[in-house]
C-alpha positions as CSV (number, residue, x, y, z in Angstrom):
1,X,75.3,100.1,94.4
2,X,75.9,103.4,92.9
3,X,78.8,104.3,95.3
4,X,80.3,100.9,95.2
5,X,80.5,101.3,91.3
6,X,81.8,105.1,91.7
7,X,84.7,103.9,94.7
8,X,85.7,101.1,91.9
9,X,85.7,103.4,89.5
10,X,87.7,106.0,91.4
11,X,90.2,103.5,92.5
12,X,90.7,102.0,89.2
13,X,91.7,105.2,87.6
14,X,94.2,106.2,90.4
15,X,96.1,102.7,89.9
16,X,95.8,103.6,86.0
17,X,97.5,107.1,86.9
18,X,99.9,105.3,89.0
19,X,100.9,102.9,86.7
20,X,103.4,105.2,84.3
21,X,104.9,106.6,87.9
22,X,105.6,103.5,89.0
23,X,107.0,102.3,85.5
24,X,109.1,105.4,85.2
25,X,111.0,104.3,88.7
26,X,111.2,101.0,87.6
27,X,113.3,102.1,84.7
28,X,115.1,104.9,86.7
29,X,116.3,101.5,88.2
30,X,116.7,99.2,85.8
31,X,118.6,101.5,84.1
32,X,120.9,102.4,87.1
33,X,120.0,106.2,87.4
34,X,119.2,106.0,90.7
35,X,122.8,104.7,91.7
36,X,123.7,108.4,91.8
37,X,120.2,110.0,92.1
38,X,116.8,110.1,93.7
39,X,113.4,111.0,93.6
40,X,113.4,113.5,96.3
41,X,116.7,114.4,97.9
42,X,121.0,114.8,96.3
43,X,122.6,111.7,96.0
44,X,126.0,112.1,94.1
45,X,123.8,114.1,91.5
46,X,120.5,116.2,92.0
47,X,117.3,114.6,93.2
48,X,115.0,114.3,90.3
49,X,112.3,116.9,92.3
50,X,115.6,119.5,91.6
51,X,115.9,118.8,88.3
52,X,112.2,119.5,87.9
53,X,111.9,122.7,89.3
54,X,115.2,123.8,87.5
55,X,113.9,123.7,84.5
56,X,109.6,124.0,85.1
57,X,108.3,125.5,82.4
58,X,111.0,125.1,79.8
59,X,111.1,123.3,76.7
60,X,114.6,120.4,78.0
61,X,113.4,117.5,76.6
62,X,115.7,116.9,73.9
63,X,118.4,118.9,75.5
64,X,118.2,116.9,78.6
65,X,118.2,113.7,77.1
66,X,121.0,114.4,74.6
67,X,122.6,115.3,78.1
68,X,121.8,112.0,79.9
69,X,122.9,110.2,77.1
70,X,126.3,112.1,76.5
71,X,126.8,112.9,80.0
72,X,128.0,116.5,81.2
73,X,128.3,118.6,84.1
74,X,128.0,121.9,84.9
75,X,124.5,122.5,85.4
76,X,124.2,121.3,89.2
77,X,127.8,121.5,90.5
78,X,131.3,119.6,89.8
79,X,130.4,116.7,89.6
80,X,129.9,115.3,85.9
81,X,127.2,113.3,85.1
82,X,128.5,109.9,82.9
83,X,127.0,109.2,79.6
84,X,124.5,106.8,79.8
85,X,124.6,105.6,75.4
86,X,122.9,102.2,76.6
87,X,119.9,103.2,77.5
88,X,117.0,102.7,74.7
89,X,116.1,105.9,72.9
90,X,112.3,105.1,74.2
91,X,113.3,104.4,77.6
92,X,115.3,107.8,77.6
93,X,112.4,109.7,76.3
94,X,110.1,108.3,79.2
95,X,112.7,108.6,81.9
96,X,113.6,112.6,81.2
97,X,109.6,113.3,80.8
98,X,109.5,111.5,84.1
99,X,111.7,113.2,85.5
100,X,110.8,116.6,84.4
101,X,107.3,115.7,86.2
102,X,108.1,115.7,90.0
C-alpha cells in the first residue's frame, strides 16, 4: 500500500513539474517562435538550449525580452531577429524564463 501511494505520489509530482515545460512550448508555438527556432538545435535563429547556455548565470530577463519584443540581431549571427510586439507581456515573461531554463 505504502509503495502504491509513494509511485502515485512520485508520478503525480513529475506531471506537475512537467506541466509549465510543456505549457512553455505550447506558447513557444502558439506564438510562432518556433517558426524560426527550436528547443535543441539552429533553425533560422539559435536553438533555445544555445540561448541558455549563452547567457547561464546572468541576470537577461528583461534585456531579453525587451529584445524579443523589439527584435535585433547581432548577438548570434546576421540574421536579425523580428520584433515580436504581439505577444502578451505575461506570455513574454514565461517564454524568455523558459527559455533561459534548457
Amino acid at each position: 500500500m505504502y509503495k502504491t501511494l509513494l509511485t502515485v505520489g512520485l508520478l503525480s509530482a513529475g506531471l506537475l513539474l512537467a506541466a509549465p515545460a510543456n505549457a512553455s512550448l505550447e506558447l513557444a508555438k502558439k506564438n510562432n517562435c518556433l517558426a524560426c527556432h527550436s528547443v535543441d538545435h539552429k533553425v533560422v535563429g539559435p536553438a533555445f538550449k544555445d540561448v541558455a547556455a549563452k547567457y547561464k548565470g546572468q541576470n537577461v530577463q528583461a534585456k531579453l525580452e525587451e529584445k524579443v519584443r523589439k527584435g535585433g540581431s547581432g548577438s548570434f549571427g546576421p540574421v536579425p531577429m523580428s520584433p515580436n510586439p504581439q505577444v502578451p507581456d505575461a506570455e513574454l515573461k514565461q517564454l524568455v524564463k523558459w527559455v533561459l531554463s534548457q
